[in-house]
C-alpha positions as CSV (number, residue, x, y, z in Angstrom):
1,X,77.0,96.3,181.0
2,X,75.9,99.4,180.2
3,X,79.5,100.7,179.6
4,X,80.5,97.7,177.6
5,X,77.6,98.1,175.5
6,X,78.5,101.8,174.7
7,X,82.0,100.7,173.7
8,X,80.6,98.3,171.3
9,X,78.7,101.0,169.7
10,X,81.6,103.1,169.5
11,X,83.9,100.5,168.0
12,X,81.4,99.6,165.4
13,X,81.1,103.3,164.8
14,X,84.9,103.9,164.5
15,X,85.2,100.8,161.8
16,X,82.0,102.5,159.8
17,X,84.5,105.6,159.6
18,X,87.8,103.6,158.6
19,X,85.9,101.9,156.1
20,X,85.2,105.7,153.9
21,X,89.0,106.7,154.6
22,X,90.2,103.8,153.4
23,X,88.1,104.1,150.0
24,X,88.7,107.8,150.0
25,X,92.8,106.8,150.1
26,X,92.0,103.8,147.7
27,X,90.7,106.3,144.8
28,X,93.8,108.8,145.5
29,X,92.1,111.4,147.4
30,X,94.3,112.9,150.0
31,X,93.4,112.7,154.0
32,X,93.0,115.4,156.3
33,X,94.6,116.3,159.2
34,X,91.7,115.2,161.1
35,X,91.0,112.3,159.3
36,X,94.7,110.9,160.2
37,X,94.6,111.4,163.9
38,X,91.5,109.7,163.9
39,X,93.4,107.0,162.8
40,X,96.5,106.5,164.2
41,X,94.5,107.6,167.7
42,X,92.1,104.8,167.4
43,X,94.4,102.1,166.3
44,X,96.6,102.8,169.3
45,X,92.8,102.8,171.8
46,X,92.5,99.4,170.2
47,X,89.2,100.7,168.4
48,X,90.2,100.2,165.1
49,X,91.4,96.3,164.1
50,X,94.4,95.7,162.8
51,X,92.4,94.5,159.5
52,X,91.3,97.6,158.8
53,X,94.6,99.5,159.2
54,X,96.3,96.8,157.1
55,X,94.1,98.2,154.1
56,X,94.6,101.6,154.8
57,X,98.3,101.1,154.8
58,X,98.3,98.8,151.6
59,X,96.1,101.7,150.1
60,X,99.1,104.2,151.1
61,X,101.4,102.0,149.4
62,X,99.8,102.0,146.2
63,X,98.2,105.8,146.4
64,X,101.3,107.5,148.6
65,X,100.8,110.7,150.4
66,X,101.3,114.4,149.6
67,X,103.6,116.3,152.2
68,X,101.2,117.6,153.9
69,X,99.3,114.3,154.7
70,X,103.0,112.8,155.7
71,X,103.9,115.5,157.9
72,X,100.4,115.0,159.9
73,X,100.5,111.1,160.0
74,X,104.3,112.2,161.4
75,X,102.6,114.2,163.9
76,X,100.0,112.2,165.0
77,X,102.4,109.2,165.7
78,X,104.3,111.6,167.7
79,X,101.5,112.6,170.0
80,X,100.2,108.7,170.1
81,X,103.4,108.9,173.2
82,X,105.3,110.4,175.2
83,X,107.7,113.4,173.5
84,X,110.9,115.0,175.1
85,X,111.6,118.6,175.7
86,X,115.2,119.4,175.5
87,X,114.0,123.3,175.9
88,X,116.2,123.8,179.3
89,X,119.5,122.9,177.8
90,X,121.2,125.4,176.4
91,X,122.4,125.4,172.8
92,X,121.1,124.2,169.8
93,X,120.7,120.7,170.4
94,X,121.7,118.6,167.3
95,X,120.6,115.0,166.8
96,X,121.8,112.1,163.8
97,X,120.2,109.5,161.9
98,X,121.3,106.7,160.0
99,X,118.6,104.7,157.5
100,X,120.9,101.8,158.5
101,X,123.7,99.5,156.9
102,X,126.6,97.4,157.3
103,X,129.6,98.6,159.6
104,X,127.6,101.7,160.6
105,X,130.1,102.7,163.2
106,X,129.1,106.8,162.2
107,X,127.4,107.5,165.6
108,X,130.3,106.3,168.1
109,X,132.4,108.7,166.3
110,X,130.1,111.5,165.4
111,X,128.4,112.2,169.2
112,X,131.2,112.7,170.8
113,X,133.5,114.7,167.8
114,X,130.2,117.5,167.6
115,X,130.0,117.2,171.1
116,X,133.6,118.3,171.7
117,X,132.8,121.1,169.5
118,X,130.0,122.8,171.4
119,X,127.4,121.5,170.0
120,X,124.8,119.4,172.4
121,X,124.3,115.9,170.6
122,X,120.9,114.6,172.6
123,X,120.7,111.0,170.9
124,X,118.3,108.4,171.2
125,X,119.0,104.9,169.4
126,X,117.4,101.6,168.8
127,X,118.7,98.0,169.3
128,X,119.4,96.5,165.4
129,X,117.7,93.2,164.4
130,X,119.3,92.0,160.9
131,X,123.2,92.1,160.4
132,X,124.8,93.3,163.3
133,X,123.0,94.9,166.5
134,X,121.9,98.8,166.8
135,X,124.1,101.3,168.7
136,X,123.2,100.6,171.5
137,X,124.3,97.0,171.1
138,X,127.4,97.8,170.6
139,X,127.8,100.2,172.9
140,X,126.6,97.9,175.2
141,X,129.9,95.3,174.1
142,X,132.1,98.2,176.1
143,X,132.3,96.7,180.0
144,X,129.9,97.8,182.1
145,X,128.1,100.8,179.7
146,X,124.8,101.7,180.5
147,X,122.3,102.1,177.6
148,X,119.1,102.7,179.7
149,X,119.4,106.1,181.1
150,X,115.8,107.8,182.9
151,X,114.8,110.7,181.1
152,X,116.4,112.9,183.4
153,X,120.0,111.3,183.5
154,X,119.5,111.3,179.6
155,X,119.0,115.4,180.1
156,X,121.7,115.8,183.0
157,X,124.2,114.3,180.4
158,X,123.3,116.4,177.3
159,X,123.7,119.4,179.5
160,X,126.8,118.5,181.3
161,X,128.8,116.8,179.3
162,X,127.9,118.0,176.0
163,X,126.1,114.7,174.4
164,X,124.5,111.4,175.5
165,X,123.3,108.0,173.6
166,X,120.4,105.9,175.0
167,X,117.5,104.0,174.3
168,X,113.8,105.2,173.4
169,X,111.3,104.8,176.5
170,X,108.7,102.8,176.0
171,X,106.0,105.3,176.6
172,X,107.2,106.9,173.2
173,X,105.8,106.9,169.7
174,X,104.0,103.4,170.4
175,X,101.8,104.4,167.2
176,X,105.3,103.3,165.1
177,X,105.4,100.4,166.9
178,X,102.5,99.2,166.2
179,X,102.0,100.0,162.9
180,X,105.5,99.0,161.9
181,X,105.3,95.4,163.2
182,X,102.1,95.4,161.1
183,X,103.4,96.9,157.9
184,X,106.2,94.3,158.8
185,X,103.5,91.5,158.0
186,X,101.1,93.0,155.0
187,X,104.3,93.6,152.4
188,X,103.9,97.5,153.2
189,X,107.4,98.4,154.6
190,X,108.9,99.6,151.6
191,X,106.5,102.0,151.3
192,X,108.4,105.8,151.5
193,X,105.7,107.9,153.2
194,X,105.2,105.2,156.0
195,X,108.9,104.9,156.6
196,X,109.1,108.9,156.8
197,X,107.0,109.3,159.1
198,X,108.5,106.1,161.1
199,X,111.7,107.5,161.1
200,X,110.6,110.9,161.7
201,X,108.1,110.5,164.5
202,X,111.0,109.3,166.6
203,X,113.1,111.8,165.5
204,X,110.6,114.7,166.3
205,X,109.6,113.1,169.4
206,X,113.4,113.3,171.2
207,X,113.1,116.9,171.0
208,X,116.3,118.1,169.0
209,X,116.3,121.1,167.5
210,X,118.1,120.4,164.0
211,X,118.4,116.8,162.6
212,X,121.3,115.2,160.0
213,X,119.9,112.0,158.0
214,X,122.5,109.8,156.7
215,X,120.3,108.2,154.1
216,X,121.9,104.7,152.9
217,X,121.5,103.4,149.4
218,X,122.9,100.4,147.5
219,X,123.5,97.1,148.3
220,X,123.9,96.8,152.0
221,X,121.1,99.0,152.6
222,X,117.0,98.7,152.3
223,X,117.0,101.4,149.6
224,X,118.4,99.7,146.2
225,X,118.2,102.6,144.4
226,X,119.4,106.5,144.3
227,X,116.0,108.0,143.0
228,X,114.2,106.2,145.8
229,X,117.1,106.9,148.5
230,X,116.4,111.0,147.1
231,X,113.2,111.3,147.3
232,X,112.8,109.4,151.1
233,X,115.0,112.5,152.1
234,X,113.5,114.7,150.2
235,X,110.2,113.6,152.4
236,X,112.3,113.3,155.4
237,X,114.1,116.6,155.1
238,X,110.5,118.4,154.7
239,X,108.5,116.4,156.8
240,X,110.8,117.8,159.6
241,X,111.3,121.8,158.3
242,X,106.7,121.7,158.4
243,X,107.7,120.8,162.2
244,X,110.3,123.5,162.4
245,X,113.3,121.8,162.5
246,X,116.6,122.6,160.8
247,X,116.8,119.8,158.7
248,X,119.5,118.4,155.9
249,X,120.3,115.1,154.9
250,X,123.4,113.4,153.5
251,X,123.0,110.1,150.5
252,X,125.7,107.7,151.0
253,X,127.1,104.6,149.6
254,X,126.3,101.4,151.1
255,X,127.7,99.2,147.8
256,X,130.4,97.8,150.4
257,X,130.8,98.0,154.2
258,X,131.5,101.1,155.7
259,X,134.8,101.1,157.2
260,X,136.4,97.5,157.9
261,X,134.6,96.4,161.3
262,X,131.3,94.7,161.4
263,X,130.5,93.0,164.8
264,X,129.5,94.7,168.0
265,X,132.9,95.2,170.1
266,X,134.5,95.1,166.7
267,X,133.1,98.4,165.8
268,X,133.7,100.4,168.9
269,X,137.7,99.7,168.9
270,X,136.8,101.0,165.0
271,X,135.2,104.0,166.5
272,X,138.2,104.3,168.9
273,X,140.7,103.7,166.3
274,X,138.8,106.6,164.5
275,X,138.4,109.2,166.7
276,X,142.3,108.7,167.6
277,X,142.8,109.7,163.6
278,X,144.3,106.2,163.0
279,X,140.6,104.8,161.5
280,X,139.4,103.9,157.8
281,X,139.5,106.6,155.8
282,X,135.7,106.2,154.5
283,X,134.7,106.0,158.0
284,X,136.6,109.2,158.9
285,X,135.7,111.0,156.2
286,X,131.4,110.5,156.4
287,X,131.6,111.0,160.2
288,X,133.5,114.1,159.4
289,X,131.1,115.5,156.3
290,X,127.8,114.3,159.1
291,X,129.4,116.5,161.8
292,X,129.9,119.1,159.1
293,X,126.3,119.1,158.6
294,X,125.4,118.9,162.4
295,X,127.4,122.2,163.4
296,X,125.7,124.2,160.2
297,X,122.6,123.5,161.6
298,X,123.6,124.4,164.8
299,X,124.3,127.8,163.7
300,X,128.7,126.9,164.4
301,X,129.5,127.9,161.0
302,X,127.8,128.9,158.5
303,X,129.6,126.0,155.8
304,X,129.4,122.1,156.1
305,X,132.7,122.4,154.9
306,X,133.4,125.0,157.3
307,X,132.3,122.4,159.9
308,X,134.3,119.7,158.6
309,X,137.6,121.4,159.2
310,X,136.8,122.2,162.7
311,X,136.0,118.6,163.1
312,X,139.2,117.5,161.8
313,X,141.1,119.6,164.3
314,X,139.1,118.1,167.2
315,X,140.4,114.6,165.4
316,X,143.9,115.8,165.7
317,X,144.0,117.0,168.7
318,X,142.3,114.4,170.8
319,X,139.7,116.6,172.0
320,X,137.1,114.2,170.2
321,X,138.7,110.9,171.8
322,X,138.3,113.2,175.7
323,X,134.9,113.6,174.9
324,X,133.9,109.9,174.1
325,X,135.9,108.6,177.5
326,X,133.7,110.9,179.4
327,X,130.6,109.8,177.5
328,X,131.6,106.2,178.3
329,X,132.2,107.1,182.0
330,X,129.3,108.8,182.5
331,X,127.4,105.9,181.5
332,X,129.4,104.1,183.7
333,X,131.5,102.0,181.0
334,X,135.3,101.7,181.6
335,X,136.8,104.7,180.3
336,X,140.7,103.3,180.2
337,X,139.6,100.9,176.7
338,X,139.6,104.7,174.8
339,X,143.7,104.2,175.8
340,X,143.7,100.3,175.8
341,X,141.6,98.4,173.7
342,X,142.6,95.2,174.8
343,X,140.0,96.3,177.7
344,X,137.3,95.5,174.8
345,X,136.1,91.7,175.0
346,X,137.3,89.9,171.9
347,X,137.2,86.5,170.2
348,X,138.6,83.4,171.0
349,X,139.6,82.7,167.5
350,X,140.0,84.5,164.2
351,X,139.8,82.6,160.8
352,X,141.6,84.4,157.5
353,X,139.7,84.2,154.2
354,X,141.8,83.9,151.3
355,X,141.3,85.3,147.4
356,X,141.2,82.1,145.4
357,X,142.3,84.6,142.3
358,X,143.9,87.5,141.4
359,X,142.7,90.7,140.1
360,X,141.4,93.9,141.3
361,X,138.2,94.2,143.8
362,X,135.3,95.1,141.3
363,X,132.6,94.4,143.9
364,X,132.2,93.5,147.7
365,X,128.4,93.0,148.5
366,X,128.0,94.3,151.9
367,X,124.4,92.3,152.2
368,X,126.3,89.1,152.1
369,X,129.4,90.3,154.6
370,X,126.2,91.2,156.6
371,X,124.6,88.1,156.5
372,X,127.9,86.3,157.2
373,X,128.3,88.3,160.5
374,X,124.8,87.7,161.3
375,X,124.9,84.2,161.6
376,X,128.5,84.4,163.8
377,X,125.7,86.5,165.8
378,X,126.6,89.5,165.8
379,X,123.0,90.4,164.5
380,X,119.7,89.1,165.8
381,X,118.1,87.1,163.1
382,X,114.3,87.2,165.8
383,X,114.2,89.6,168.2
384,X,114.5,87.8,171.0
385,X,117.5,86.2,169.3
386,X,120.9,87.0,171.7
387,X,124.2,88.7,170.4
388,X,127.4,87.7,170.9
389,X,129.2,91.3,171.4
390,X,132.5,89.7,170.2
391,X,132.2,87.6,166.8
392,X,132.3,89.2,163.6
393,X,133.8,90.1,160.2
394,X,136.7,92.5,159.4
395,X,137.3,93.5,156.0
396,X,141.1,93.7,155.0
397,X,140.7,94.4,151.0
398,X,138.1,96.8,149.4
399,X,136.5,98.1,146.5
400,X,139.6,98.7,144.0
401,X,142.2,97.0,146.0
402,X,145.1,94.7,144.1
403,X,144.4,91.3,145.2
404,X,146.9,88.5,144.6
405,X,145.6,84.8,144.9
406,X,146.4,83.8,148.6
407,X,145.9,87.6,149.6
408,X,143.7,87.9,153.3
409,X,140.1,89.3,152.1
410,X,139.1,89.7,155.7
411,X,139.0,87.6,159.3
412,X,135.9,85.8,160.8
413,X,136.2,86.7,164.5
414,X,134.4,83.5,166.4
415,X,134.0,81.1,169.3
416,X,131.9,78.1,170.5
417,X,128.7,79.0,170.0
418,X,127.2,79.9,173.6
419,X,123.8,80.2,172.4
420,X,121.8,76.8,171.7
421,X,118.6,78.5,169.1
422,X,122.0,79.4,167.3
423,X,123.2,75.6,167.6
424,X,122.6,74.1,163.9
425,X,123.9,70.6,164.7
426,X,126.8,71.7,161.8
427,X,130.6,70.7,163.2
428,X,132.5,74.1,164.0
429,X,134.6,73.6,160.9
430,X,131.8,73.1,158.7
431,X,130.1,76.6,159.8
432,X,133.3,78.0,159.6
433,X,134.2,77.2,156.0
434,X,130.3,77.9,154.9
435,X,131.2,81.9,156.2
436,X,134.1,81.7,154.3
437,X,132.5,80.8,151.0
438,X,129.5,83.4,151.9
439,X,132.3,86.2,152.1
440,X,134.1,85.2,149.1
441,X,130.9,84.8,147.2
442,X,130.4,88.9,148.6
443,X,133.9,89.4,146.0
444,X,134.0,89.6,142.2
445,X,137.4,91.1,140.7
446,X,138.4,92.2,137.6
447,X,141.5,92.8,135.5
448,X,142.2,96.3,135.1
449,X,142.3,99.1,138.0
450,X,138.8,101.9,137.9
451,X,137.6,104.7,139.7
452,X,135.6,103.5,142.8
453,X,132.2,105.4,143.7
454,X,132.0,107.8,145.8
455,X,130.8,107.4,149.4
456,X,128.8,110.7,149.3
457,X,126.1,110.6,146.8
458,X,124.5,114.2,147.2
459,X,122.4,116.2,150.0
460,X,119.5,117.6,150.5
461,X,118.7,120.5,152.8
């Protein structure tokens, strides 16, 4: 009783405390270092109530946070878990990140193509829920891969075979978790401090020495807009240099889909396809400028464009395509679909969509090809929603393309529906012919031919 009674004490104490950081963020004064692990440690003890942190983060929403303040919150949720030391590995280990979007394939090509160039690629990665799943998702869609590797197969792989993708612990960053799934509910996600340090604390806590950020922006992505897409690398980029990182990040394009896959099993024949040189160009040509970045950092060359013609070699000469069969083999995945795809599960059925009129591709949402593949379910829509590794969308005619009426836009790649929460009581034909209205609603065309935007925005470093 007596213990109970001294932990009552203590919480009321602790929300007497919140209650003067939360006005002192309210009126726009900045918070301490000490006054943020205060925070984040007694939200994650369960002293402080999620009521209470909710106001703090709406308060950070509206108010923001200096550098300095971002780079301890950063910090804090870093040492809420477990953290990774990478230290015994020789090299400079290099490690990616991708803000997200549609046909995000860039990791399946860019661990492995570093990796075959010396550079240790330690990766950690998430499971998606939106669109289409995470990497490891669709890693997972390759027979028999292995996504959940202990800490020390993770480490045996980054220093024997050069690079390794798996999934977070649980035991790390759970101050992210928690506050994320409540920012997720108070309409404070969007705010760019709290997704810096989100991002970031997982980043920080897998123990790489340098870090690439492939920042998304446009249409398929969460960031709308370039100032705002800047400016959360910017934070990013300098959240991770106070933590002595080597840090740069690339803006990119998200307007359309990247490459011409979207879908789980879909996107690793892409990556395939990719690393044998025979892949999308856009595709080939961000992994390419990523992996540019990753071996500057790394101290390989001392140009990302130094880096990128390296790369290309490694492309050429199939030393990239080696390196992603022994990835897959290590994780015990069959190593033969990097030589036969039709290894890779597929669809039962694919359905064509067809232009209805003729003109050149102005726009081609990639939110809506998104959604489309979502709801074939390739994407989890809950998360404990199920994917179907095999259904998806492939896009045959991008931004600028010639289109003639009756011209293939892009293939639905489906099959009965296996899973009954996705089971809408709608006839097969009827869901069918919805997707392909959703993905021609994704096109607008115009009459004359223009210059399409470019996929690489700017970088920050």
């Amino acid at each position: 009783m007596a213990d109970q009674a001294i932990n009552v004490l203590k919480r009321a104490g602790a929300v007497m405390i919140v209650s003067e950081l939360i006005l002192k963020k309210r009126d726009g004064y900045p918070l301490t270092c000490s006054d943020i692990e205060h925070l984040i440690a007694g939200y994650v003890q369960g002293i402080i109530p999620d009521y209470q942190m909710s106001a703090l983060a709406m308060a950070v929403y509206f108010r923001g946070m200096n550098e300095e303040e971002t780079t301890h919150l950063t910090r804090a949720m870093v040492n809420s878990g477990d953290t990774i030391s990478l230290k015994d590995i020789p090299g400079v280990k290099i490690d990616k990140h991708s803000t997200g979007g549609v046909g995000d394939t860039t990791t399946l090509v860019v661990v492995p193509l570093v990796a075959a160039a010396g550079v240790p690629v330690a990766k950690l990665s998430g499971r998606g829920l939106g669109h289409t799943g995470g990497t490891l998702d669709k890693l997972e869609s390759i027979p028999g891969f292995c996504a959940e590797l202990t800490l020390n197969e993770f480490k045996t792989a980054v220093k024997n075979i050069g690079a390794a993708v798996a999934g977070q612990t649980i035991e790390m960053v759970p101050a992210d978790k928690m506050l994320y799934a409540l920012r997720d509910v108070t309409a404070t996600v969007e705010s760019m401090p709290l997704i810096a340090s989100s991002i970031m604390s997982k980043k920080l806590a897998a123990g790489a020495d340098g870090i690439v950020l492939d920042v998304k922006v446009g249409d398929g992505a969460f960031i709308k807009d370039h100032c705002s897409a800047f400016e959360l690398a910017r934070i990013m980029v300098e959240t991770g240099k106070m933590d002595g990182r080597q840090m740069a990040a690339v803006i990119t394009n998200m307007d359309q889909p990247l490459g011409r896959a979207v879908g789980n099993a879909l996107e690793v024949e892409e990556a395939v396809l990719t690393l044998r040189g025979e892949g999308p160009p856009d595709l080939e040509e961000l992994c390419l400028t990523l992996g540019g970045w990753m071996l500057s950092l790394a101290g390989k060359v001392s140009q990302p464009e130094q880096g990128k013609a390296t790369l290309k070699k490694l492309l050429d000469n199939g030393a990239a395509l080696l390196k992603f069969r022994e990835m897959i083999q290590n994780q015990n995945g069959d190593p033969l679909i990097v030589e036969d795809l039709s290894l890779m599960p597929r669809a039962e059925k694919q359905v064509s969509v067809k232009s209805r009129v003729e003109g050149y591709v102005s726009r081609l949402r990639a939110e809506a090809i998104g959604q489309a593949a979502m709801k074939l379910g390739a994407g989890r829509e809950k998360k404990d929603s199920l994917i179907d590794p095999v259904v998806g969308v492939t896009v045959e005619k991008k931004l600028g393309a010639m289109v003639k009426q009756g011209d293939i836009l892009a293939h639905i790649h489906t099959g009965p529906e296996k899973e009954p929460a996705r089971n809408t009581g709608i006839e097969d034909h009827e869901r069918i012919s919805d997707l392909q209205n959703m993905i021609l609603s994704a096109y607008e065309f115009q009459d004359e031919p223009f210059e399409v935007p470019p996929l690489i925005i700017g970088d920050i470093k």
